[in-house]
C-alpha positions in Angstrom: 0.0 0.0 0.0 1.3 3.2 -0.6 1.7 5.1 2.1 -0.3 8.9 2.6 2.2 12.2 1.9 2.3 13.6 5.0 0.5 16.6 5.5 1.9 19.7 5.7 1.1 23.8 6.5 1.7 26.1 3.2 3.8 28.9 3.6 0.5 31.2 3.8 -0.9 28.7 6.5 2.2 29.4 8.7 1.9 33.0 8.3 -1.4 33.2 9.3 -0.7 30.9 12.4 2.3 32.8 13.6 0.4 35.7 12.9 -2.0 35.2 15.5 0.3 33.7 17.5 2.2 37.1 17.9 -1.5 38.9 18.2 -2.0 36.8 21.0 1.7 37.6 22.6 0.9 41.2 22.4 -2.3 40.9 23.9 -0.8 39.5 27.1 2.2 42.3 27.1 -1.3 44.8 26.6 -2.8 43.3 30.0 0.0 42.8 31.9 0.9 46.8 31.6 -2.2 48.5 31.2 -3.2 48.8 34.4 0.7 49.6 36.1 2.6 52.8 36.0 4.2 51.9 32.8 1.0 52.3 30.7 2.4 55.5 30.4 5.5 55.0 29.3 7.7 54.8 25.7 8.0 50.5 26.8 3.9 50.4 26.3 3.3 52.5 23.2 6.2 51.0 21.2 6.3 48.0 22.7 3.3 46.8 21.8 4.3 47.4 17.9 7.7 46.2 18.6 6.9 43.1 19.8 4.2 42.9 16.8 7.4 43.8 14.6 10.1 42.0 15.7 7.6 38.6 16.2 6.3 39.2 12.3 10.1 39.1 11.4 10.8 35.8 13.3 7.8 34.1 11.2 10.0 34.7 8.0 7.1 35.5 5.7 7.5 34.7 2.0 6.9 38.1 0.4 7.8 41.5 2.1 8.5 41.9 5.6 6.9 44.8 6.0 3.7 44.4 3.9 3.4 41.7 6.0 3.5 43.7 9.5 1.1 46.4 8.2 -1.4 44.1 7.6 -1.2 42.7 10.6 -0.8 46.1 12.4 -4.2 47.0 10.4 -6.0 44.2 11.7 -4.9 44.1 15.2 -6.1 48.2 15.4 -9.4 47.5 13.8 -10.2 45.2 16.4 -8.5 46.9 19.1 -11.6 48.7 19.9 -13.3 45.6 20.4 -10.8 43.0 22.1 -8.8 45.7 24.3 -12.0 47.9 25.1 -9.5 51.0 23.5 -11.8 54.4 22.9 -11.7 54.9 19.0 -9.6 57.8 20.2 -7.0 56.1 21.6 -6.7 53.7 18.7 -6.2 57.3 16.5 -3.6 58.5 18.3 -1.9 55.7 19.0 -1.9 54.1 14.9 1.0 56.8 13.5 3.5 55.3 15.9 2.3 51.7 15.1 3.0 52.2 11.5 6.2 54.0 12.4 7.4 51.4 14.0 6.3 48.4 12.2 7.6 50.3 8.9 10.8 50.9 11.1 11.5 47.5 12.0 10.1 45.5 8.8 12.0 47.6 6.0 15.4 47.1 8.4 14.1 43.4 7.9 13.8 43.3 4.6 16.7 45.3 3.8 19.2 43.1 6.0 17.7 39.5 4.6 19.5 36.8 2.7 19.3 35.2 -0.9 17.1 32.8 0.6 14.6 35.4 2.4 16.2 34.6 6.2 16.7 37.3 8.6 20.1 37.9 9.2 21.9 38.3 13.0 22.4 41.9 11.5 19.1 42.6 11.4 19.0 42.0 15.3 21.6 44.5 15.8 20.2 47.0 14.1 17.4 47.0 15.6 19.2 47.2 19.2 18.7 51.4 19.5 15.3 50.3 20.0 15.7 49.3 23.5 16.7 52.3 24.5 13.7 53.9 23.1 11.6 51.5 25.2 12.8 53.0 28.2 11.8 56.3 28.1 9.3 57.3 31.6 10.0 53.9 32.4 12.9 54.9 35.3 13.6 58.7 36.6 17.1 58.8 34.2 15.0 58.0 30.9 12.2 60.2 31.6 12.0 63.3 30.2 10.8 66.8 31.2 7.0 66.5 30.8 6.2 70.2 32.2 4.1 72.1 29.4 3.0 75.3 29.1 0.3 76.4 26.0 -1.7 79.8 25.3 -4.7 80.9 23.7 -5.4 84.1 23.0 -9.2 85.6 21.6 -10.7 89.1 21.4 -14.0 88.9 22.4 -17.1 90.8 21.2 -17.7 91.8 25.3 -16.3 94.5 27.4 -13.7 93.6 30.5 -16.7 93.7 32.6 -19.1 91.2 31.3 -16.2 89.2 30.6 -15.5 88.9 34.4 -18.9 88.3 34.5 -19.1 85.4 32.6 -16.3 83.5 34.1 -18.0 83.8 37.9 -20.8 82.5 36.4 -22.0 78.9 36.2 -20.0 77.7 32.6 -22.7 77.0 30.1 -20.5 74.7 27.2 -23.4 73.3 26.3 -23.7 76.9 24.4 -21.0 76.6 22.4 -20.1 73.4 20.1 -16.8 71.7 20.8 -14.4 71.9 17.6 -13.7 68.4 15.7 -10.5 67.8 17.4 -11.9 68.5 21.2 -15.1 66.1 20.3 -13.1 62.8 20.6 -12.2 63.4 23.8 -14.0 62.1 26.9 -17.4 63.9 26.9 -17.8 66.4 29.6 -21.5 65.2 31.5 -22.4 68.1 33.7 -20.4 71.3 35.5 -21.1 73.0 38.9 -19.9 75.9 40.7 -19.2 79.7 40.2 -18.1 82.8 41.8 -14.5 84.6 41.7 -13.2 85.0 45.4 -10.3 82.5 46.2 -11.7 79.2 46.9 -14.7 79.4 44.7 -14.9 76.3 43.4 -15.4 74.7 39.2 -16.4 70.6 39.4 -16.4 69.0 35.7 -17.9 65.4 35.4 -16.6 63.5 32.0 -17.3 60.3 30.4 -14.8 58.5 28.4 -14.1 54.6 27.3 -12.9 53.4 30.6 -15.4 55.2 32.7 -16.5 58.8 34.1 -14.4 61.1 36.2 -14.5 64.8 38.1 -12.2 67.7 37.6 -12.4 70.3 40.2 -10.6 73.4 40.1 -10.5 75.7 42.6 -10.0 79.5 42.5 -6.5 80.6 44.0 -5.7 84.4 43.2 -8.0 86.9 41.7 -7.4 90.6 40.8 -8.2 93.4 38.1 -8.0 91.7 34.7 -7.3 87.9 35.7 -7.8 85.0 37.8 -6.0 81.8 38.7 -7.8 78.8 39.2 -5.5 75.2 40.4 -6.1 71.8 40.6 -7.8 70.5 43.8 -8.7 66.9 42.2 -8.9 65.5 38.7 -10.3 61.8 38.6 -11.3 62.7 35.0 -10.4 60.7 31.6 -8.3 62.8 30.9 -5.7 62.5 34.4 -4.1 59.6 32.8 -2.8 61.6 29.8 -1.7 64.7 31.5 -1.6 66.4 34.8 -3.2 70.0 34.8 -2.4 72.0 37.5 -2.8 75.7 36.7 -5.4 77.4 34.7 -4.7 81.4 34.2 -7.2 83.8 32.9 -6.7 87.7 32.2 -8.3 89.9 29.8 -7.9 93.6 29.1 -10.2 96.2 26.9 -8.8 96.1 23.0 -11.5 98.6 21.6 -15.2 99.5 22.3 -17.2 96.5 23.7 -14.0 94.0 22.7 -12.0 92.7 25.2 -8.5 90.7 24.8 -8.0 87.3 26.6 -5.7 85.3 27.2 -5.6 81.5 29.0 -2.8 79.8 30.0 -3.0 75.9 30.7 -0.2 74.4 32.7 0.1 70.5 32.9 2.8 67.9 33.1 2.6 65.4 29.8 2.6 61.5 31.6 2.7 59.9 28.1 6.1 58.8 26.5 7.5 59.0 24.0 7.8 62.6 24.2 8.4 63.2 20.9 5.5 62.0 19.5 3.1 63.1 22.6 4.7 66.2 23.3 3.1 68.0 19.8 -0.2 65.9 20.5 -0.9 67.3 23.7 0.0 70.8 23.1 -1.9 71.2 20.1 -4.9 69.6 21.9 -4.5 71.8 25.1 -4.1 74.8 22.7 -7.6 73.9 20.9 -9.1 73.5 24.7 -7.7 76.7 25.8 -9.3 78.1 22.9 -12.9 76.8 23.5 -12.7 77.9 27.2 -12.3 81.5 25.9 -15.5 80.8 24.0 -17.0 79.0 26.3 -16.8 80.5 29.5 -15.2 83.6 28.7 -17.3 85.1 26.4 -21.0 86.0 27.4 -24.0 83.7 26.3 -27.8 83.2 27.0 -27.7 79.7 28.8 
């Protein structure tokens, strides 16, 4: 009798097995830091495409390295949302680096492989500077200066007065719209509180993916033309990406009924790397110092 050809997994079969293999490993790394300090950290946001990378490379995929890992990167952010609970915004931010990354790793990959399509120890070596990336906010030497300071500056259709005015009142956002970029952040629920005199009180209540939080700022200085409110709590969303601490507010007359103002956010950035985070935040606290001008600056019929 002649014997059955053993069976054996095509080339594609392997792929597709390793690939989910590695999905799986990163999964794991995703649950195992998530909830500890280094969810913060360079070792989480490109380690998680790193070991996505670097185990894509170790399958030895037929065709191209990295046409391989962007597929793969594609499909593990589409379901992302789904498998890891991630808010849609999350996923958005995080998917430059993810490309970056895998591109990073996959065209040193393919550059680096052999006649016969095997990675070479070179491409190990070359691939060593990563580490040191990973270990940025991981320990006090790697961690960079995360203190931030943005401005927004309006002129208002309003005099100085009812622009004081405004900001000891109530805030009424739901009066003005949120810009495109400031509506995929956590979604802010209700807001209490009002009055200029030091210790006057602002509580915020948002919603986000992973639950609902309060920011409370408190009024610490006040005088002609500005105001300083501080920190006293922040269990909002928005706590794990940054750590606000000062708000500054003063305005002066520019012209009849117009008035000049100016806000000043001051926060420490918690997300690494800081290269890539460090424009992120600052543009986004720029658009949010904006809206407050609109928002609770200016005067509006709530």
């Amino acid at each position: 009798m002649d014997e059955q050809p053993r069976w054996q997994p095509t080339n594609a079969q392997l792929t597709v097995a390793a690939s989910i293999a590695v999905l799986a490993t990163a999964g794991v790394f995703y649950h195992l830091t998530h909830h500890t300090s280094w969810s913060q950290t360079a070792l989480f946001y490109l380690g998680l495409p790193a070991i996505l990378a670097i185990g894509l490379v170790l399958t030895r995929p037929a065709r191209s390295i990295t046409g391989t890992i962007m597929k793969v990167l594609t499909v593990g952010l589409l379901l992302s949302p789904l498998v890891l609970r991630e808010g849609v915004l999350c996923v958005l931010l995080a998917a430059p680096l993810f490309y970056l990354v895998g591109a990073g790793v996959g065209l040193i990959a393919d550059a680096l492989r052999d006649r016969d399509g095997r990675v070479t120890r070179r491409s190990a070596l070359a691939l060593a500077p990563l580490a040191l990336l990973l270990s940025e906010g991981v320990t006090p030497a790697t961690t960079l200066d995360g203190a931030e300071r943005v401005v927004a500056v309006r002129t208002v259709a309003a005099s100085p007065g009812e622009v004081r005015d405004a900001l000891a009142a109530t805030p009424c956002f739901h009066a003005v719209p949120r810009p495109w970029t400031l509506d995929q952040f956590p979604r802010l629920d209700s807001v209490s509180g009002s009055g200029l005199r030091p210790g006057d009180r602002r509580a915020m209540s948002f919603t986000g993916p992973h639950g609902t939080g309060t920011l409370v700022l408190t009024v610490a200085a006040t005088g002609p033309g500005r105001v300083t409110f501080t920190v006293a709590s922040d269990t909002s969303p928005m706590a794990h990406w940054w750590s606000l601490y000062t708000a500054e507010v003063r305005w002066a007359a520019a012209g009849p009924d117009r008035t000049a103002v100016s806000w000043t956010l001051k926060y420490v950035r918690l997300l690494a790397p800081a290269a890539y985070f460090g424009p992120i935040e600052r543009v986004a606290a720029r658009e949010a110092a904006a809206y407050l001008i609109d928002a609770v600056a200016t005067p509006h019929d709530c």
